[in-house]
N, CA, C and O atoms as CSV, one atom per row, in Angstrom:
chain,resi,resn,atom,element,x,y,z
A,1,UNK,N,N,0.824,-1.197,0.000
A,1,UNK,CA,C,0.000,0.000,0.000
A,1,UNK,C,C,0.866,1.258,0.000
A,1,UNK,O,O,0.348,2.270,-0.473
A,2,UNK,N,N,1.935,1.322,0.399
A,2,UNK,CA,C,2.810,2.487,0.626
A,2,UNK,C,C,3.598,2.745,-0.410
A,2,UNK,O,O,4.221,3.794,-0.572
A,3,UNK,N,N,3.590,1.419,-1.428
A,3,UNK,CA,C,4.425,1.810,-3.271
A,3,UNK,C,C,3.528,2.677,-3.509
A,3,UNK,O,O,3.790,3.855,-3.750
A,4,UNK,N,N,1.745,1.934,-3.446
A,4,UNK,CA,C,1.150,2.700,-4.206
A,4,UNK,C,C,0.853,4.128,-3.839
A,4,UNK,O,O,0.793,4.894,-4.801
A,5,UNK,N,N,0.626,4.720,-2.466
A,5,UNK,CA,C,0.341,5.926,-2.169
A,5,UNK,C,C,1.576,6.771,-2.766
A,5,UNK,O,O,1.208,7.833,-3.268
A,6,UNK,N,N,3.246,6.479,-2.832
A,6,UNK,CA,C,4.342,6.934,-3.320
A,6,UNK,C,C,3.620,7.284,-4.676
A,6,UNK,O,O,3.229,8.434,-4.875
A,7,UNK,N,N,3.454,6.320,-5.573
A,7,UNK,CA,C,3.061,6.388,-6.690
A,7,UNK,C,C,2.030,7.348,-7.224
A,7,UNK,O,O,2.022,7.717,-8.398
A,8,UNK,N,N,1.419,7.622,-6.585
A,8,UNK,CA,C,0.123,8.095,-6.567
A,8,UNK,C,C,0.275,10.229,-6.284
A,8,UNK,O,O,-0.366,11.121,-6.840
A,9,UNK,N,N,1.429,10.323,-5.173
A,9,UNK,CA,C,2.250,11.314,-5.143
A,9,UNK,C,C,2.967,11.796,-6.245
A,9,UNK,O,O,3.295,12.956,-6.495
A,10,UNK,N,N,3.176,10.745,-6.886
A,10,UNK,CA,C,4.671,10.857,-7.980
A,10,UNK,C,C,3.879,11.644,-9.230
A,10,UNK,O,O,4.362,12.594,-9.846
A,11,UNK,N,N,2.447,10.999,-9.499
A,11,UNK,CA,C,1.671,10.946,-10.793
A,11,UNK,C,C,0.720,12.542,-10.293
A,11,UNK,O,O,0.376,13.367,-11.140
A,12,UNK,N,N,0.451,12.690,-8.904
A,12,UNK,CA,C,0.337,13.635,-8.687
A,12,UNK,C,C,0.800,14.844,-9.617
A,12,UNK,O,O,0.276,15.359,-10.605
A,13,UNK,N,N,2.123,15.132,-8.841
A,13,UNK,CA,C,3.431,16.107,-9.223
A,13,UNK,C,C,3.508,16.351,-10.848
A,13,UNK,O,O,4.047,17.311,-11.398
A,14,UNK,N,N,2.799,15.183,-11.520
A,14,UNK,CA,C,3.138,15.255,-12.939
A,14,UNK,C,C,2.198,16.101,-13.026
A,14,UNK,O,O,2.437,17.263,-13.354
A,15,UNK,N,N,1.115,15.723,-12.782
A,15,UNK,CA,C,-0.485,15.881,-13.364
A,15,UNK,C,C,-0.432,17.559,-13.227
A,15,UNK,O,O,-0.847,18.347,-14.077
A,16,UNK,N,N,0.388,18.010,-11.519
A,16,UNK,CA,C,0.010,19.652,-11.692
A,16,UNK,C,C,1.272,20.162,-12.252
A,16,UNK,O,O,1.130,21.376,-12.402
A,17,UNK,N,N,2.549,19.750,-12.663
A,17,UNK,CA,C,3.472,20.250,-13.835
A,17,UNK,C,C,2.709,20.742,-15.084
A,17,UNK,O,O,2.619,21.863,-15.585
A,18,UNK,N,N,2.076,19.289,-15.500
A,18,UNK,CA,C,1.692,19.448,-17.265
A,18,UNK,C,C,0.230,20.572,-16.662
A,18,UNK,O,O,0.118,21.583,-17.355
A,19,UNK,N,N,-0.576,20.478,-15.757
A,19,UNK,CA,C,-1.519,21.882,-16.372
A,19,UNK,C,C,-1.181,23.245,-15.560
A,19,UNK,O,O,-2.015,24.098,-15.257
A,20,UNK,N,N,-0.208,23.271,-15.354
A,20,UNK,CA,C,0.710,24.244,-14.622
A,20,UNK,C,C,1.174,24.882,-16.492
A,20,UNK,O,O,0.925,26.033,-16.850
A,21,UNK,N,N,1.794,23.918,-17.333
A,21,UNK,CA,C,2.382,24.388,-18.499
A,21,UNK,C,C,0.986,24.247,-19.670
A,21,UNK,O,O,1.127,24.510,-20.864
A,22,UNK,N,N,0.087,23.934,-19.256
A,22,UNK,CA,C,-0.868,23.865,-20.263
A,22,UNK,C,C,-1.686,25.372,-20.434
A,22,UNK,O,O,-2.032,25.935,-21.473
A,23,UNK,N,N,-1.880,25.857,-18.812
A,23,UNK,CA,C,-2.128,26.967,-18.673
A,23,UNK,C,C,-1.076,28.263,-18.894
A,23,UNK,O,O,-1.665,29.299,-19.201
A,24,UNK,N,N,0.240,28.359,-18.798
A,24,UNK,CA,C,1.072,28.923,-19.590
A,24,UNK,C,C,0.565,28.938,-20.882
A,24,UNK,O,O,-0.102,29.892,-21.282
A,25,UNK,N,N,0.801,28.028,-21.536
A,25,UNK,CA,C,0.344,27.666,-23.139
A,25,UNK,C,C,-1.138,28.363,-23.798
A,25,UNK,O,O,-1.438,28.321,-24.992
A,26,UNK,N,N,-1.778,28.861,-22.946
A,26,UNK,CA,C,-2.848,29.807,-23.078
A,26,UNK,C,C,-2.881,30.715,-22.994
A,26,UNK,O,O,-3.859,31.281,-23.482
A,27,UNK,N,N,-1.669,31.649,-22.205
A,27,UNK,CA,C,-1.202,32.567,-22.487
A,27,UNK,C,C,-1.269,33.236,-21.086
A,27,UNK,O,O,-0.442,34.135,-20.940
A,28,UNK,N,N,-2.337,32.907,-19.690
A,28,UNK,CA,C,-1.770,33.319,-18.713
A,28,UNK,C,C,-0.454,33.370,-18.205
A,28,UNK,O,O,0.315,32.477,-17.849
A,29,UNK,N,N,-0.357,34.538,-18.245
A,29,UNK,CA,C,1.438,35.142,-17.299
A,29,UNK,C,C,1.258,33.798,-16.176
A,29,UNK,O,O,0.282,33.191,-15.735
A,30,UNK,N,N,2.714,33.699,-15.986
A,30,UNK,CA,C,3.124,32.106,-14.889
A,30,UNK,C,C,2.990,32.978,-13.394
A,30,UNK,O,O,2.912,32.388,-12.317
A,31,UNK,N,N,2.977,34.450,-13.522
A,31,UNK,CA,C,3.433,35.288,-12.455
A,31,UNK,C,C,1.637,35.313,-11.302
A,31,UNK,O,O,1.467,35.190,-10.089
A,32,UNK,N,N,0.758,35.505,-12.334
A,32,UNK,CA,C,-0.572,35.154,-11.872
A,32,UNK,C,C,-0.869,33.875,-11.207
A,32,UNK,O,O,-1.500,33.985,-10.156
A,33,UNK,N,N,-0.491,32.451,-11.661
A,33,UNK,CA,C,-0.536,31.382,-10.728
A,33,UNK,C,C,-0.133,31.346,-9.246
A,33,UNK,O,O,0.864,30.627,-9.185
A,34,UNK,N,N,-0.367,31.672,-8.362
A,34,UNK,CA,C,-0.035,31.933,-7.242
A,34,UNK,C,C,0.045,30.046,-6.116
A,34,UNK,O,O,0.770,29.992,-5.122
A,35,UNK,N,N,-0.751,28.868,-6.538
A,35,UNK,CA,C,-0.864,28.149,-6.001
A,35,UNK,C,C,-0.640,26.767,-6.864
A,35,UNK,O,O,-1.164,26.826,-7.976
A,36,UNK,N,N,-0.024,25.645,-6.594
A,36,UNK,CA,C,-0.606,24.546,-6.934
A,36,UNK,C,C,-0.690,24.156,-6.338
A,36,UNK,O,O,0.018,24.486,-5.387
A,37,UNK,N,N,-1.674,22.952,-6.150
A,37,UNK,CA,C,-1.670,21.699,-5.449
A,37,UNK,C,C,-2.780,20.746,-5.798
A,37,UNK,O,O,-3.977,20.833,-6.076
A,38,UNK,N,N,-1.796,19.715,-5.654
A,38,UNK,CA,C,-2.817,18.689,-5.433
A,38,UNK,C,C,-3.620,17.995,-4.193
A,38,UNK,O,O,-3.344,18.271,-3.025
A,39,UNK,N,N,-4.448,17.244,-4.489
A,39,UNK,CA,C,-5.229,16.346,-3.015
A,39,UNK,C,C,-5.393,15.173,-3.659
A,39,UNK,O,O,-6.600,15.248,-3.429
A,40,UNK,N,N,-5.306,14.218,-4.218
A,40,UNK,CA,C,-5.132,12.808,-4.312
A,40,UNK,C,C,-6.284,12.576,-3.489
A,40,UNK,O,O,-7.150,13.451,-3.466
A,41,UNK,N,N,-6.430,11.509,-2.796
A,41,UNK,CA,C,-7.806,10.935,-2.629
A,41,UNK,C,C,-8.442,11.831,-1.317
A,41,UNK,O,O,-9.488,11.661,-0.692
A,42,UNK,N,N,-7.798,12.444,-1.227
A,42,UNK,CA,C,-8.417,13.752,-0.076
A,42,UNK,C,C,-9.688,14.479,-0.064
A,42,UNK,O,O,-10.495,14.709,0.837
A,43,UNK,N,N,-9.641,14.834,-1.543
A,43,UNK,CA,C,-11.322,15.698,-1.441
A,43,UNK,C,C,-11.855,15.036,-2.407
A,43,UNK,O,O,-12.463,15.750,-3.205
A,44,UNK,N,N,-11.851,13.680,-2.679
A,44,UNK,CA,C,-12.931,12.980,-3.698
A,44,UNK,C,C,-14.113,13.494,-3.857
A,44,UNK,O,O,-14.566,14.107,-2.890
A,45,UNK,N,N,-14.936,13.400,-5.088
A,45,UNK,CA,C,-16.508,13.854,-5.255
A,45,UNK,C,C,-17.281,12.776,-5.339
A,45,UNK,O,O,-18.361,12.841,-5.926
A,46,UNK,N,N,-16.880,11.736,-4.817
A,46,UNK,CA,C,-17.813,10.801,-4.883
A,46,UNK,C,C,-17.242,9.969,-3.599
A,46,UNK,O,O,-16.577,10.484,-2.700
A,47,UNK,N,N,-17.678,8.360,-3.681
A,47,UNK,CA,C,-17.154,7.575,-2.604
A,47,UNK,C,C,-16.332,6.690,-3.284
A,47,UNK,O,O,-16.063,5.604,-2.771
A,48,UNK,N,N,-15.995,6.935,-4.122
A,48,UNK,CA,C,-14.942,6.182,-4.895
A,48,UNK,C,C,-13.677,6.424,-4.935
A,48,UNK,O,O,-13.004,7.129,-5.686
A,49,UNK,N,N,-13.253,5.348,-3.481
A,49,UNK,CA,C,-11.885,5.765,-3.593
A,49,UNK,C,C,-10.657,4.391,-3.945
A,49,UNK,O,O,-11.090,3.549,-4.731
A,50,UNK,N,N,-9.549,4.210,-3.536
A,50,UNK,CA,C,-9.006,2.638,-3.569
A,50,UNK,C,C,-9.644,1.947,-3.198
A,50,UNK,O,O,-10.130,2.328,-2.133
A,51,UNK,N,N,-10.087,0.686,-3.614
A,51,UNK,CA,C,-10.755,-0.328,-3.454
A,51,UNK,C,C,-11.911,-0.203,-2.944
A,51,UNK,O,O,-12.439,-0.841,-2.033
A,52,UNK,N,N,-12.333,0.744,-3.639
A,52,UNK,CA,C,-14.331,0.743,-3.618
A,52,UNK,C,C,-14.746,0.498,-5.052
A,52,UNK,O,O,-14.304,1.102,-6.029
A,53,UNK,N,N,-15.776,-0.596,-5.053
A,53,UNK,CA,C,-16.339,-1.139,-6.769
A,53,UNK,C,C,-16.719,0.221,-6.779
A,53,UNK,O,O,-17.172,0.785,-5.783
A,54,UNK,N,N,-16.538,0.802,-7.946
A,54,UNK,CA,C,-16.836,1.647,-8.761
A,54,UNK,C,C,-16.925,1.456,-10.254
A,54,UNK,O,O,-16.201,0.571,-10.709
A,55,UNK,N,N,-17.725,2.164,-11.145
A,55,UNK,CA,C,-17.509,2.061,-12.366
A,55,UNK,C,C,-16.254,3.151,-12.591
A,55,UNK,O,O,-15.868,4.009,-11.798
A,56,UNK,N,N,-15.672,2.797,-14.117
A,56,UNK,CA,C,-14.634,3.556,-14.230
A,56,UNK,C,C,-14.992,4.852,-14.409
A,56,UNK,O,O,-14.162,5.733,-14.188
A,57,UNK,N,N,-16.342,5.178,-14.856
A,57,UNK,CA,C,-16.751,6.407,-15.284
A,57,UNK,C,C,-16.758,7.348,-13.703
A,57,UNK,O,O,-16.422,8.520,-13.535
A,58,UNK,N,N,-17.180,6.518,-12.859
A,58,UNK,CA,C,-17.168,7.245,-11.160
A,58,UNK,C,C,-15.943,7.249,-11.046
A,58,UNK,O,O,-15.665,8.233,-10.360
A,59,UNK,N,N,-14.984,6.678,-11.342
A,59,UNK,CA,C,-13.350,6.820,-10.408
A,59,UNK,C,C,-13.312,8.027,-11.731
A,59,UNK,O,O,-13.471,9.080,-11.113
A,60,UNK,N,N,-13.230,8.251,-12.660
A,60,UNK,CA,C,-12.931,8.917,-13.567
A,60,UNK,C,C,-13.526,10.681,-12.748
A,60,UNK,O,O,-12.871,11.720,-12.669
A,61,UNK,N,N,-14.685,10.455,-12.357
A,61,UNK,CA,C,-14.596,12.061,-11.582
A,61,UNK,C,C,-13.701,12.397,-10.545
A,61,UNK,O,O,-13.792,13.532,-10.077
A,62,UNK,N,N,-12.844,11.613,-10.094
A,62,UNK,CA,C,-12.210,11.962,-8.738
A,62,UNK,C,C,-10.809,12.377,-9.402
A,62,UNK,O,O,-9.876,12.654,-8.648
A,63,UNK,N,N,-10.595,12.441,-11.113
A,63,UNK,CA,C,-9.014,12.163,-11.889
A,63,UNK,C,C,-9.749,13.985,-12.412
A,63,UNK,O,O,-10.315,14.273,-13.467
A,64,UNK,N,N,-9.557,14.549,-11.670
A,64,UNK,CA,C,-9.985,16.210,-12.488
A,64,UNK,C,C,-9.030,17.080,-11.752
A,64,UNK,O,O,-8.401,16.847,-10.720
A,65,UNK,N,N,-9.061,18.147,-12.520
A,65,UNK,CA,C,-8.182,19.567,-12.343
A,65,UNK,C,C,-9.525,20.474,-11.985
A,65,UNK,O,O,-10.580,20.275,-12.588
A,66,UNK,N,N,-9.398,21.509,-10.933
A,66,UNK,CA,C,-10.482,23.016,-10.953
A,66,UNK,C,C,-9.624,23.900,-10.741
A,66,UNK,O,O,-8.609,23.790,-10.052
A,67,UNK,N,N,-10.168,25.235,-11.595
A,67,UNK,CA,C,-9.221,26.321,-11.303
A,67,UNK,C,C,-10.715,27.253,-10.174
A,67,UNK,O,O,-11.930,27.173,-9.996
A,68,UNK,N,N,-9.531,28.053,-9.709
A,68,UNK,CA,C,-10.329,28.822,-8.981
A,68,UNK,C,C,-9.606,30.399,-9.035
A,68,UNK,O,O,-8.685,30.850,-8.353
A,69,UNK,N,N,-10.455,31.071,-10.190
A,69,UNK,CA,C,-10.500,32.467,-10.629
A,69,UNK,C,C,-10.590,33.645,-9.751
A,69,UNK,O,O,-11.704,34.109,-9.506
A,70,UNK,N,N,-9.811,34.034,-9.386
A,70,UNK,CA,C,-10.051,35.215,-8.040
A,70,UNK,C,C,-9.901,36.523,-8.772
A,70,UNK,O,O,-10.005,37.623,-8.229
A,71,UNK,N,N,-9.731,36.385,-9.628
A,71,UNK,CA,C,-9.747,38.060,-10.443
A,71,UNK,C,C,-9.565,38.295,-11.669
A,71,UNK,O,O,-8.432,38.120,-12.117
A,72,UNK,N,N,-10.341,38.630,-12.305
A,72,UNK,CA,C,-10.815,38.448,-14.018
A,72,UNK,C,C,-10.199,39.878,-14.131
A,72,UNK,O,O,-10.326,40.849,-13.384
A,73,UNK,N,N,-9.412,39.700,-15.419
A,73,UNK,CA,C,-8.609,41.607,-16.013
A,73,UNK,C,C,-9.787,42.081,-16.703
A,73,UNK,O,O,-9.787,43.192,-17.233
C-alpha cells in the first residue's frame, strides 16, 4: 500500500506540472498562478476511492483539475 500511495504522489506532481504548463500555453502570465496543489484521494466527489467497486466512469470524476479564478482583467 505504501508503493502505491508513493506512486500516486509521484503521478500527482506530474499531473500539476503538465496543467501548470498547459495553462502557460494559453497565455496566462506564470506570475498570476499563485498556487498549486494537489489532493489525491483527499477531497474525492464521490465515494470512490481505492478499493471501492466503482464504475470507471465514477473513479474517472475523482481524476480532475479546478481552477479557482479570483480576479478576471
Amino acid at each position: 500500500m505504501r508503493l502505491l500511495i508513493i506512486h500516486y504522489k509521484i503521478l500527482l506532481k506530474v499531473v500539476i506540472k503538465s496543467t501548470y504548463k498547459y495553462i502557460i500555453s494559453k497565455g496566462i502570465n506564470a506570475s498570476r498562478i499563485t498556487k498549486q496543489e494537489g489532493f489525491g484521494e483527499s477531497q474525492l466527489v464521490n465515494k470512490c476511492a481505492n478499493n471501492v467497486k466503482c464504475s470507471e466512469e465514477e473513479h474517472q470524476l475523482n481524476r480532475r483539475t479546478e481552477f479557482i479564478i479570483i480576479k478576471m482583467k
